[in-house]
MMTF fields as JSON, N, C-alpha, C and O atoms, coordinates in Angstrom:
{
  "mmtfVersion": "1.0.0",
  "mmtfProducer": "UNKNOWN",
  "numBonds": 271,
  "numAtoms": 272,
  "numGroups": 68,
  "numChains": 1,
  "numModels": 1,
  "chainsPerModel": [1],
  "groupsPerChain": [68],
  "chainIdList": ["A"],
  "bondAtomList": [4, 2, 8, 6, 12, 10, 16, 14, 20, 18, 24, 22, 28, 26, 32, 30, 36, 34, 40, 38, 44, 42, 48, 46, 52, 50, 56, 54, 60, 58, 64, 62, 68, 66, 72, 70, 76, 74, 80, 78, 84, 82, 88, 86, 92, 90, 96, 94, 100, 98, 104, 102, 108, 106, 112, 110, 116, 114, 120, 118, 124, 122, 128, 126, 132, 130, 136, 134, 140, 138, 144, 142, 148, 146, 152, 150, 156, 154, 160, 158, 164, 162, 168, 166, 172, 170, 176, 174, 180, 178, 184, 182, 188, 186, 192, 190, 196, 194, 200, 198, 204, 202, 208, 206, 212, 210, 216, 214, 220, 218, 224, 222, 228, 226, 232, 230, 236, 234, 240, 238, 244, 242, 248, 246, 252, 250, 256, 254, 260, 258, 264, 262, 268, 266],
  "bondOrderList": [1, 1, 1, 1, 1, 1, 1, 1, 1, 1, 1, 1, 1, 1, 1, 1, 1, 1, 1, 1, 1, 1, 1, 1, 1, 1, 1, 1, 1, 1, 1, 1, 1, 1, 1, 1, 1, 1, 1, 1, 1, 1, 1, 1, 1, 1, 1, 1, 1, 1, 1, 1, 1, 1, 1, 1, 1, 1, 1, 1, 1, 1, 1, 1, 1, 1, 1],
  "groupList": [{"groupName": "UNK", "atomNameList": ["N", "CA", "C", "O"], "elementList": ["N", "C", "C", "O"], "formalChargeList": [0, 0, 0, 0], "bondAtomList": [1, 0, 2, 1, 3, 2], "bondOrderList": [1, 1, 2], "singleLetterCode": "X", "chemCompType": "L-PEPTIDE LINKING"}],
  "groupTypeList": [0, 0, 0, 0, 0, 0, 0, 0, 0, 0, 0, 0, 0, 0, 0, 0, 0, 0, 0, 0, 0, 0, 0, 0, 0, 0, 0, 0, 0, 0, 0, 0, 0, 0, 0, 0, 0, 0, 0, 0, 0, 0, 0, 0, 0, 0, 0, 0, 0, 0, 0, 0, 0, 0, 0, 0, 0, 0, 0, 0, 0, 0, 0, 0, 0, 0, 0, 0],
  "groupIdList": [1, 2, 3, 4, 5, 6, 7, 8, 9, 10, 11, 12, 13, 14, 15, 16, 17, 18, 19, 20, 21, 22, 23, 24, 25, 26, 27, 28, 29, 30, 31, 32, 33, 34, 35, 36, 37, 38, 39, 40, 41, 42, 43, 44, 45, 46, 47, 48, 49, 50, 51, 52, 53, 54, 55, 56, 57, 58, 59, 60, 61, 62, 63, 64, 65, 66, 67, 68],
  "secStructList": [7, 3, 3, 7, 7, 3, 3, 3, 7, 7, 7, 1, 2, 2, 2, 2, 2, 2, 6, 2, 2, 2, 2, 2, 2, 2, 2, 7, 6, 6, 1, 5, 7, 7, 7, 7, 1, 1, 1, 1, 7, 3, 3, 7, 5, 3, 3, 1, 1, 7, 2, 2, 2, 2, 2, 6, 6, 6, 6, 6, 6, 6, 7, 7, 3, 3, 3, 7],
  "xCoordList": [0.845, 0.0, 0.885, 1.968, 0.15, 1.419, 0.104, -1.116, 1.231, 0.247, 0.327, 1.313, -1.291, -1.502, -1.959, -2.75, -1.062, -1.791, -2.277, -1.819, -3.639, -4.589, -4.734, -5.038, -4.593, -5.367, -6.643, -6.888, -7.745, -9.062, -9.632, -9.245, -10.901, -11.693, -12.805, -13.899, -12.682, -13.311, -12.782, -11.612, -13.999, -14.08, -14.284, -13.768, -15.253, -15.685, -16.427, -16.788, -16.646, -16.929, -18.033, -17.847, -19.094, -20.247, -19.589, -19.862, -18.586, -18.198, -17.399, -17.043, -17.017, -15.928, -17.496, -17.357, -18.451, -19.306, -19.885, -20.012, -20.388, -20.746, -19.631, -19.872, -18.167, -17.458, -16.826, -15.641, -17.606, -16.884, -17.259, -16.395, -18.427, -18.707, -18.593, -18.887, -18.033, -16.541, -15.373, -14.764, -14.899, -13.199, -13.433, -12.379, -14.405, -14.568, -14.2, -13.248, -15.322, -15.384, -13.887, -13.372, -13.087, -12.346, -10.808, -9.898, -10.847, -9.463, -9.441, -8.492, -11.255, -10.976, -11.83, -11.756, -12.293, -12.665, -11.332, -10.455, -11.232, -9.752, -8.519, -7.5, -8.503, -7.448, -7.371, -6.569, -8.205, -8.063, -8.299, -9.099, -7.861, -8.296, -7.847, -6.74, -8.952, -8.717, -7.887, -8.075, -7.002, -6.5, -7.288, -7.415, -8.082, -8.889, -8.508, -9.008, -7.4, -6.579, -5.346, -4.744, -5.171, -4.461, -4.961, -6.11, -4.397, -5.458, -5.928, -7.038, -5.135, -5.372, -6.027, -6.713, -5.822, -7.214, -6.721, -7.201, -5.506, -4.808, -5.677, -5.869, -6.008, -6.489, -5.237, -4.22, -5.105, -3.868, -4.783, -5.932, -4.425, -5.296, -3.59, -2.399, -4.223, -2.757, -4.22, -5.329, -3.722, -4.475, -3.459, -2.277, -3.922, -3.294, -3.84, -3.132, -5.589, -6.461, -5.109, -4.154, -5.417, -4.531, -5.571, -6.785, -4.689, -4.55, -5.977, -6.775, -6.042, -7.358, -8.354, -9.166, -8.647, -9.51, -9.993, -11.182, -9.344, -9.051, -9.998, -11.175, -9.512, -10.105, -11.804, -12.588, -11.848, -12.912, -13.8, -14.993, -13.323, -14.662, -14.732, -15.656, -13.859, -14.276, -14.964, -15.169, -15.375, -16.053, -17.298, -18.301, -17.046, -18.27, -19.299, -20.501, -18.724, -19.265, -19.448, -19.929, -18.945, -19.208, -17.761, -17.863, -16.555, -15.772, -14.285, -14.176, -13.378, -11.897, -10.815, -10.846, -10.165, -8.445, -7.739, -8.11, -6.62, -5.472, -4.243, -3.921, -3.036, -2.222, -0.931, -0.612, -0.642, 0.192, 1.457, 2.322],
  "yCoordList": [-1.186, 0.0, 1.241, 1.293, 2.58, 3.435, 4.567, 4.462, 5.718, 6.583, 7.686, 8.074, 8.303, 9.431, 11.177, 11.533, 11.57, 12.962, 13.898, 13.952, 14.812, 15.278, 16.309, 16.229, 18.109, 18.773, 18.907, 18.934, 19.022, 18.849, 20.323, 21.01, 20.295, 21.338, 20.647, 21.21, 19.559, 19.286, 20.003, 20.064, 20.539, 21.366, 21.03, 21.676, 19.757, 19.461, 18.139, 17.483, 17.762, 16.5, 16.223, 15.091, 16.627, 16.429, 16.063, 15.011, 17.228, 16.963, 15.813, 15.597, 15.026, 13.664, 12.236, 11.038, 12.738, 11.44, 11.637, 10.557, 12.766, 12.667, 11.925, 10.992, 12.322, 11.241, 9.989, 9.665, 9.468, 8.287, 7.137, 6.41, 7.061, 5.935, 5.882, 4.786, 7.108, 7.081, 6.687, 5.853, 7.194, 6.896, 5.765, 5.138, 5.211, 3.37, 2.79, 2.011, 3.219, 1.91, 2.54, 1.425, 3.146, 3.189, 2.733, 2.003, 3.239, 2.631, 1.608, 1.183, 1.392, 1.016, 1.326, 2.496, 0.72, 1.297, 1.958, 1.12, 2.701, 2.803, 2.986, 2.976, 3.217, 3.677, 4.595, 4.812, 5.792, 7.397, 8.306, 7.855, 9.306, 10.098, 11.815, 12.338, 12.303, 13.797, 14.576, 13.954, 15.856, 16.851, 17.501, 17.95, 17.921, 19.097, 20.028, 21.15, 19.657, 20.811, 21.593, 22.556, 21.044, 21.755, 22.523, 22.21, 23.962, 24.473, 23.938, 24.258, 23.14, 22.61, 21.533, 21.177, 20.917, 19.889, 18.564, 17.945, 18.314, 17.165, 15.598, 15.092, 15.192, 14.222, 13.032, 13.323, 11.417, 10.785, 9.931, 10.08, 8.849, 8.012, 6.536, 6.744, 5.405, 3.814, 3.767, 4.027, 3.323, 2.269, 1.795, 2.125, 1.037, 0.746, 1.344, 1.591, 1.933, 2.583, 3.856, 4.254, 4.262, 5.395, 7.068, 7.27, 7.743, 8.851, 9.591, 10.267, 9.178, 9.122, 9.065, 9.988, 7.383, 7.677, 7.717, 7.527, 7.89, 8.65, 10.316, 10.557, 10.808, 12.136, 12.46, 13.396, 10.898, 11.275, 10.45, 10.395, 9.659, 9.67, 10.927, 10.907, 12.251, 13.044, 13.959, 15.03, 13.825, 14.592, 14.369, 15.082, 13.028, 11.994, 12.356, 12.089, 12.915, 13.102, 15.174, 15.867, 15.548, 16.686, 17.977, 19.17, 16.966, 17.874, 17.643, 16.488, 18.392, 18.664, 17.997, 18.007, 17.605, 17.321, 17.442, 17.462, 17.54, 17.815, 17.574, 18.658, 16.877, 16.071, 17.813, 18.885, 16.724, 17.581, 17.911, 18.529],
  "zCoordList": [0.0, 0.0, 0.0, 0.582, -0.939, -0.879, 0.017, 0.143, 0.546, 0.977, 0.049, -0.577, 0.05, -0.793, 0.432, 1.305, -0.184, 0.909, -0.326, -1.467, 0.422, -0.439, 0.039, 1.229, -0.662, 0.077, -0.268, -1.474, 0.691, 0.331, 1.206, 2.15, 0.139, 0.914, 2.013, 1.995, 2.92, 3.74, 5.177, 5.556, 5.881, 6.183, 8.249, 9.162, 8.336, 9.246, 9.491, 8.513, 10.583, 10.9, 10.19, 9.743, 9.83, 8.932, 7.363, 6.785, 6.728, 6.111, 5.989, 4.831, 6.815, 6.543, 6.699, 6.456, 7.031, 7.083, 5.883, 5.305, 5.108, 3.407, 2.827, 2.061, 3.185, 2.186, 2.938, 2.86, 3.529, 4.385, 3.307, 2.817, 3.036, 2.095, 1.15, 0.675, 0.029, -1.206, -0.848, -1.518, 0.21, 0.227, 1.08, 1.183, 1.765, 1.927, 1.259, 1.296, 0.015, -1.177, -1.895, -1.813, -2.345, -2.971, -1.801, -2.193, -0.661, -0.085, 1.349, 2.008, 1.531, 2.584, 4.28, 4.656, 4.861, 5.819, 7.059, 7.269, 7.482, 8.41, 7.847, 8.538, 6.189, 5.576, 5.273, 4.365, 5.874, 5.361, 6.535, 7.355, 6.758, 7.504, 7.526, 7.395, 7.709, 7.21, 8.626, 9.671, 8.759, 9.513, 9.494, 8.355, 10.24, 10.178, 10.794, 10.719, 11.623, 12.263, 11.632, 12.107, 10.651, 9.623, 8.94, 8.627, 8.317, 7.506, 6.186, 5.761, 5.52, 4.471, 4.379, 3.421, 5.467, 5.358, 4.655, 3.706, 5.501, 4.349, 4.707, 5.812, 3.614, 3.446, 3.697, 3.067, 4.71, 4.149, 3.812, 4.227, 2.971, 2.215, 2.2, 1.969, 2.505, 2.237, 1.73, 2.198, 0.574, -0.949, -1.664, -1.566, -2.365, -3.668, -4.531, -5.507, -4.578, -5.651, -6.332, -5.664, -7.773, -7.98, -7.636, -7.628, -7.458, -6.914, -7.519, -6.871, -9.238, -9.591, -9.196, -9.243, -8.443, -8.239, -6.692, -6.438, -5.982, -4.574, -5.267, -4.997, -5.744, -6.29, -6.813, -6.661, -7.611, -8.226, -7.197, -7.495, -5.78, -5.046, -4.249, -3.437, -4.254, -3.355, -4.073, -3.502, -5.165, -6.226, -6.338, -6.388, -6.377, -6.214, -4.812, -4.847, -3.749, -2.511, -2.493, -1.596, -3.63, -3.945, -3.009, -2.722, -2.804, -2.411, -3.355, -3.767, -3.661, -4.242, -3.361, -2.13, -3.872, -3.76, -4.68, -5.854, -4.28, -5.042, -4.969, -4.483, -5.085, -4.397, -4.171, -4.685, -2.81, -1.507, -2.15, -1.53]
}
């Protein structure tokens, strides 16, 4: 598994349960987790999925990333 860091515009705890069940199905239950105490909001993500589509489930859940 490699790790991916993301900055994302997630914002808050509401916001990480809209995308809990994209970045599930794409890396995993317990393989991602957002900083919200950072300002950027780094997403870390261990998958093997590519970086792709790490992205297009947070799109999918209606929020951006962009690699770190």
């Amino acid at each position: 598994m490699s790790e991916l860091k993301l900055k994302t515009n997630i914002k808050c705890d509401a916001c990480v349960a809209k995308v809990t069940p994209y970045l599930n199905e794409v890396a995993g239950k317990e393989n991602w987790q957002v900083d919200l105490k950072d300002p950027a909001r780094v997403l870390t993500v261990n998958t093997d999925a590519p970086t792709e589509k790490v992205i297009e489930a947070l799109q999918k859940a209606g929020y951006r990333g962009e690699a770190v």
